[in-house]
C-alpha positions in Angstrom: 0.0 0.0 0.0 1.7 3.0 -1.0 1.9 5.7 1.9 0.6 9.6 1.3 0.8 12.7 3.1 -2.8 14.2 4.0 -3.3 17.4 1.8 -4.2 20.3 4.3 -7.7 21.4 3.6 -7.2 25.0 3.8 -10.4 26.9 2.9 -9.2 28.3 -0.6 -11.3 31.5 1.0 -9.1 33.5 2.9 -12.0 36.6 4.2 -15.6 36.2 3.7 -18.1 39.6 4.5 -21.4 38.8 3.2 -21.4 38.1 -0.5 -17.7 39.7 -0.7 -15.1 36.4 -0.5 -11.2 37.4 -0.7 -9.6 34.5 -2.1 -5.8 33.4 -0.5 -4.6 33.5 -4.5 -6.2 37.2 -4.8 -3.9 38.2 -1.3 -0.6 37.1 -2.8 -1.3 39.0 -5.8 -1.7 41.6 -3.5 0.8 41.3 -0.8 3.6 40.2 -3.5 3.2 43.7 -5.0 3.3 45.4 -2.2 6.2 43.6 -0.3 8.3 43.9 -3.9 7.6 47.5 -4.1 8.8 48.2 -0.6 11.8 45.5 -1.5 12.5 48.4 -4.5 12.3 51.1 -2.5 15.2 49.7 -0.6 16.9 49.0 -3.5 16.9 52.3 -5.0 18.2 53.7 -1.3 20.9 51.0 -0.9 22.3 49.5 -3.8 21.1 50.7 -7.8 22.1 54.0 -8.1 20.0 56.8 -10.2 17.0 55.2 -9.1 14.4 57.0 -6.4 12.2 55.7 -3.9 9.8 58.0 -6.0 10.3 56.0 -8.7 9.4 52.8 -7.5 6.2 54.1 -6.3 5.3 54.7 -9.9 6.9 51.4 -11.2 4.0 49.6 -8.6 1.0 51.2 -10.4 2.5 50.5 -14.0 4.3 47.2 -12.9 0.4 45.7 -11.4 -1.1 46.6 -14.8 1.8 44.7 -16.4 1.4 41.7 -14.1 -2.9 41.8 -14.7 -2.6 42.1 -18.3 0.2 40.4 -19.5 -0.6 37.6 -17.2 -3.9 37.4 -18.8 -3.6 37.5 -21.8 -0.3 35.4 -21.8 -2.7 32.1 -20.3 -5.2 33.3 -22.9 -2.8 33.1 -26.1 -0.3 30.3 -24.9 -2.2 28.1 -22.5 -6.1 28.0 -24.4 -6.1 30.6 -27.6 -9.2 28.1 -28.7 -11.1 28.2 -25.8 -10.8 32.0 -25.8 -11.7 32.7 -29.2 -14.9 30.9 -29.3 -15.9 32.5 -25.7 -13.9 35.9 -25.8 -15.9 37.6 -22.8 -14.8 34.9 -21.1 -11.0 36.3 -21.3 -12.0 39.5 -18.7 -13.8 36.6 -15.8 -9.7 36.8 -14.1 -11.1 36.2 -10.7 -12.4 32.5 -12.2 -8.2 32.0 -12.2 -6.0 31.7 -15.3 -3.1 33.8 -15.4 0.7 32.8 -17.1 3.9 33.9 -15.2 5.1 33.9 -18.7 2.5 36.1 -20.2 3.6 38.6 -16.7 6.6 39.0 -17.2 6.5 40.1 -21.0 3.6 42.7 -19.7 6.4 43.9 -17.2 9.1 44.2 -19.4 7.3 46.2 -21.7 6.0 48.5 -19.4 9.7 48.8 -17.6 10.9 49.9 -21.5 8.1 52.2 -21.9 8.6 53.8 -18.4 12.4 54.1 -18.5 11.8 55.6 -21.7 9.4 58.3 -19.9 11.5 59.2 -16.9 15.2 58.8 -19.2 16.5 56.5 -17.1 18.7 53.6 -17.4 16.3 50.5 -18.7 19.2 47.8 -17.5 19.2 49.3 -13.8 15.4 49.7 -13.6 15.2 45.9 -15.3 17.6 44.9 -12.4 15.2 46.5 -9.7 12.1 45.2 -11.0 13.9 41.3 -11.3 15.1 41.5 -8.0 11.8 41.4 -6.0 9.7 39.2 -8.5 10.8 36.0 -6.5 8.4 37.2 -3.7 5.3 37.1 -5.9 6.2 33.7 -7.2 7.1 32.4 -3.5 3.4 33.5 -2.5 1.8 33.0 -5.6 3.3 28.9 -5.6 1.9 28.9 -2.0 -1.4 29.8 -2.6 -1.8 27.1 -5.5 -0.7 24.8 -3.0 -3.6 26.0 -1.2 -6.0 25.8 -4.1 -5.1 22.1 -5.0 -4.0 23.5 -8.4 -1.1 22.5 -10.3 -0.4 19.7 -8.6 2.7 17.3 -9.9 2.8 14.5 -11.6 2.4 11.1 -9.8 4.7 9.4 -7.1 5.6 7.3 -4.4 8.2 9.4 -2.4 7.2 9.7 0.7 6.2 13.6 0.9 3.7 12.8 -1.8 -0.1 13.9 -1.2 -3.6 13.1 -2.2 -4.8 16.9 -4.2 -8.3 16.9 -3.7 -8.8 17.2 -8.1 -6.0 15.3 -9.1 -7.5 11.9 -8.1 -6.8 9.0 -5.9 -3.0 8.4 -6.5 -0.4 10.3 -4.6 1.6 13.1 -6.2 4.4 15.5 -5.9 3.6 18.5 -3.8 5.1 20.5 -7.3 3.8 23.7 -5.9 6.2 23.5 -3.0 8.9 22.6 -5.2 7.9 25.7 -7.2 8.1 27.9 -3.9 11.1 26.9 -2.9 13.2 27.4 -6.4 11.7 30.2 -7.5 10.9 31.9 -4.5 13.1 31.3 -2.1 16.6 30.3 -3.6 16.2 32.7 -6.9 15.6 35.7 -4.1 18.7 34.5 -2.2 20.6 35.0 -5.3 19.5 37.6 -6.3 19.8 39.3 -3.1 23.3 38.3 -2.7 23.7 39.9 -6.1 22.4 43.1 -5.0 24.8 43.4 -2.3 27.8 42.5 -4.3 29.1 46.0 -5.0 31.2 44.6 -8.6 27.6 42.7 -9.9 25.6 45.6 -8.4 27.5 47.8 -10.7 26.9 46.4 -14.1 23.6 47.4 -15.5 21.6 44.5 -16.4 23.4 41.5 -15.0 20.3 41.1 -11.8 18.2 40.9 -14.6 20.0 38.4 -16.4 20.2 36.2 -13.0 16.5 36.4 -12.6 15.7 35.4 -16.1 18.0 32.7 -16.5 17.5 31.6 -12.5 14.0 31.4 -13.6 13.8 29.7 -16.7 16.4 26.6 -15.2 14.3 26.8 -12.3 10.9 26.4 -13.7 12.1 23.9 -16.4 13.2 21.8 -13.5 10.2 22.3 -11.7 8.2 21.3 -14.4 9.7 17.9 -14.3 7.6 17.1 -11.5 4.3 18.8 -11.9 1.8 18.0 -13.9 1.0 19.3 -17.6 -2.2 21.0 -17.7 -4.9 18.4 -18.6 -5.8 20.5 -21.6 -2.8 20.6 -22.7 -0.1 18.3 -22.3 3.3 17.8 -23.4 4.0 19.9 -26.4 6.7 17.7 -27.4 7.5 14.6 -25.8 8.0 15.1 -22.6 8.0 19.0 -23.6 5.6 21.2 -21.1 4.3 24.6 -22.6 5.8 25.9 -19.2 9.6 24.3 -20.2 9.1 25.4 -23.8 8.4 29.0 -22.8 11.3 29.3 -20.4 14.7 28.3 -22.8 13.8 32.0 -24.4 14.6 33.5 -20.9 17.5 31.0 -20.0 19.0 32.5 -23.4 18.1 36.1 -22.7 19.4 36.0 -19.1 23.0 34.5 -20.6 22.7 37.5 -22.9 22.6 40.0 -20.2 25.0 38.0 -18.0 28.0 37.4 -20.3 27.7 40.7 -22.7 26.9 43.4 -21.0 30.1 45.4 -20.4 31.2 46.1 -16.9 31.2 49.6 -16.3 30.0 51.8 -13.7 25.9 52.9 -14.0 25.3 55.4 -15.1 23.8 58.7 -13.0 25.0 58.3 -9.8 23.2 58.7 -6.5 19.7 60.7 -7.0 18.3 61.9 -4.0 14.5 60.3 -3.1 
């Protein structure tokens, strides 16, 4: 008889007042943007010169709309384009769930250009503030699947492995922990320690190449355990969308990484 961890039944709800229910998934959107712009505030103070604290009040409000929309409309056009085009009302119901970390971060980076653009600052060192706090989101975003049952992993007898209340009888990998761990927990670590290191800290781009390349290894091994989405599947064998959709950041993150040149930013101190 193979042995399984009980899954915690943790009501998915996290505040109910009358007909108004605030989901634990709806909190870490909200407490990951909020702990990550404080996190950028400190940055901007501490370690990536010719930012403000000023300015990463304004890269919250435009990084959130990133985040919303791009996440969106990434699950819409990578995960279930068909779905969506025969029900396309059915693309603005985000509190029904279906958002793609993929999808995110191209809404992000687009706003980032637009808004370093704007304000004529450095796009590298506002990249490398932005990067630098994303693994909190993820962290509590990973948790609260965990707490949804949602994207479980794949089937196993280790002895961690749970019963999810939708993914049927058989034990599986707790993938959402897994999830948490890599690219919450160790990519912030990193990309902390990165930060602090005055000779990284210095060259314009190179957090942001850590956090896309820490990303995509991370979520590609990730993905080895978790199971593909039922509607889905493996893209190629033994290909997940999610695996296929990371090698463009593990090669963008080399890029920034190994070619950027290593001189000073640019700017100096600004005062907040």
């Amino acid at each position: 008889m193979t042995f399984a961890l009980a899954f915690p039944a943790i009501d998915p709800v996290a505040v109910e007042i009358g007909p108004v229910a605030i989901r634990w998934y709806a909190l870490s959107y909200v407490v990951g943007l909020l702990l990550g712009w404080q996190y950028v505030r400190y940055l901007a103070d501490k370690c990536i010169d010719g930012l403000t604290k000023r300015h990463a009040d304004d890269l919250l409000v435009f990084g959130t709309l990133g985040v919303v929309v791009g996440g969106r409309l990434g699950y819409v056009l990578f995960y279930q384009p068909g779905y969506y085009l025969s029900n396309p009302a059915e693309i603005f119901v985000v509190w029904q769930g279906g958002m793609s970390f993929h999808g995110g971060a191209l809404g992000v980076l687009i706003v980032v250009v637009l808004y370093a653009r704007l304000m004529k600052l450095n796009l590298l060192s506002v990249a490398d503030a932005v990067c630098a706090q994303v693994p909190i989101g993820l962290f509590l975003g990973r948790m609260a699947n965990f707490v949804n049952g949602e994207l479980y992993g794949r089937v196993s007898d280790v002895s961690w492995a749970m019963v999810f209340p939708h993914g049927g009888p058989e034990p599986r990998h707790p993938s959402q922990i897994y999830e948490a761990v890599l690219e919450g927990i160790v990519l912030f670590a990193l990309l902390a320690v990165a930060a602090h290191t005055k000779r990284i800290a210095q060259r314009p781009g190179t957090i942001a190449g850590l956090f896309w390349a820490g990303y995509g290894v991370a979520r590609i091994i990730a993905e080895l355990f978790r199971e593909p989405d039922a509607f889905l599947g493996f893209i190629l064998p033994g290909i997940t969308m999610g695996q296929l959709l990371s090698l463009p950041m593990i090669v963008i993150g080399l890029f920034l990484i190994l070619r950027i040149p290593p001189v000073p930013r640019a700017g100096g101190r600004a005062e907040s």
